[in-house]
C-alpha positions in Angstrom: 19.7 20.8 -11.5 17.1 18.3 -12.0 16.7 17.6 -8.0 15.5 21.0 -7.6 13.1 21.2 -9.7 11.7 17.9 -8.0 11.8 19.3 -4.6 9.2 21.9 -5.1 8.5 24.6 -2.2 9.8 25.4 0.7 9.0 23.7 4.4 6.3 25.6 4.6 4.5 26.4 1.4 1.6 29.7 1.7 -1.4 29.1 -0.4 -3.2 30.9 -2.7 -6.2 31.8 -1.5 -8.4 29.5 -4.0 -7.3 26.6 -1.9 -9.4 25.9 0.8 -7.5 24.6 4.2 -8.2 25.6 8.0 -4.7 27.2 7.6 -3.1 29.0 5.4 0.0 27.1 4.6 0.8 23.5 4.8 3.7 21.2 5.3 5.6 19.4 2.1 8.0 17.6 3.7 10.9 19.3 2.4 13.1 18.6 5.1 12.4 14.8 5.5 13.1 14.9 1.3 16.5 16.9 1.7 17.2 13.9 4.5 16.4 11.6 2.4 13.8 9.9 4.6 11.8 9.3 1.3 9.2 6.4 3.3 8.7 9.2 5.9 7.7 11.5 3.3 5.7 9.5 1.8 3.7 9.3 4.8 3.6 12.5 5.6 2.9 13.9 2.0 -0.1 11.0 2.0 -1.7 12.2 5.3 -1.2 16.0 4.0 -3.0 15.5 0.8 -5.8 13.8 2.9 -6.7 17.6 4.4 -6.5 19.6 0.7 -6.5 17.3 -2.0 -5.1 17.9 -5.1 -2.9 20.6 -4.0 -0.5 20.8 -6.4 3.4 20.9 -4.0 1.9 18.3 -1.8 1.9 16.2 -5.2 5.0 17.4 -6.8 6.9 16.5 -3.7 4.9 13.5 -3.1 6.1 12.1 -6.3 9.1 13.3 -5.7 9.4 10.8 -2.9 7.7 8.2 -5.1 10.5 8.6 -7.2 13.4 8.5 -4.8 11.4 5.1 -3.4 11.7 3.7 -6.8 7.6 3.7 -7.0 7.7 5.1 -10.5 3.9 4.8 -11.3 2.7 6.3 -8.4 5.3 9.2 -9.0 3.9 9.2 -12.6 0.1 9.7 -11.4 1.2 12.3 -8.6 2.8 14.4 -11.3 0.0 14.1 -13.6 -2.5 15.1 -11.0 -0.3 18.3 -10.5 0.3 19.2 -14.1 -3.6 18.7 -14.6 -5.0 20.6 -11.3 -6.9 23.5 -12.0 -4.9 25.1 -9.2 -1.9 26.5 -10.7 0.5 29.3 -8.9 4.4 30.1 -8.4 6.6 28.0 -6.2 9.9 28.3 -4.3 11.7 26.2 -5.3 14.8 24.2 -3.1 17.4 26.4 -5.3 15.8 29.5 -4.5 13.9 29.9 -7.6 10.5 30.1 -8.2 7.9 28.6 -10.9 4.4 27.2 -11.6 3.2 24.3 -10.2 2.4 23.2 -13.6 5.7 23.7 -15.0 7.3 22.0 -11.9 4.9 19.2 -12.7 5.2 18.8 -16.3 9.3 19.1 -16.0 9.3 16.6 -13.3 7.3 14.2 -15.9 9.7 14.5 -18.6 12.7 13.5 -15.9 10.7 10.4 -14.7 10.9 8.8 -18.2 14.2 8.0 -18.2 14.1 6.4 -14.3 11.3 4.5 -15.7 12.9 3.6 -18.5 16.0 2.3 -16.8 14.4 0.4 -14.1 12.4 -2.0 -16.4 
């Protein structure tokens, strides 16, 4: 289903350790996204990407969120800014599955055309 392949990682997601935070796991909003809170996300997946930059399930949810807010660009530059991050390892995914950030991003890409498509 295409919403769980959006909704990349778990609560909590553990790092690899070629990203550097004080911690070694970090929050992506999955339950305000599985609430639907998409604005609270947003904030919170902002403030997150503040302390690692660039890290690739802080973006893939983040545009995520983007999407479900109907902010189609910025979901379009937070997935492109996943696919293209030099970090690149396996995540749970909401269904249980798991795959490369990469993949998530580049699949959440191709699904954003058509929303983008529509809405203009």
């Amino acid at each position: 289903m295409l919403e769980a392949l959006v909704l990349a990682s778990l609560a909590t997601t553990t790092l690899p350790p070629t990203v550097p935070v004080a911690e070694d796991s970090i929050d992506v909003a999955y339950e305000q996204l599985t609430s639907a809170q998409s604005e609270a996300a947003i904030d919170h997946l902002e403030q997150q990407l503040e302390r690692v930059p660039g890290e690739p399930a802080v973006l893939i949810n983040l545009g995520s969120a983007y999407q479900r807010a109907g902010r189609y660009d910025e979901a379009r530059d937070a997935f492109e800014r996943a696919a293209a991050s030099r970090v690149n390892y396996d995540l749970e995914m909401a269904d249980g599955t798991w795959a490369a950030s990469r993949t998530i991003a580049q699949a959440a890409l191709r699904n954003l055309l058509p929303a983008m498509l529509a809405s203009r």
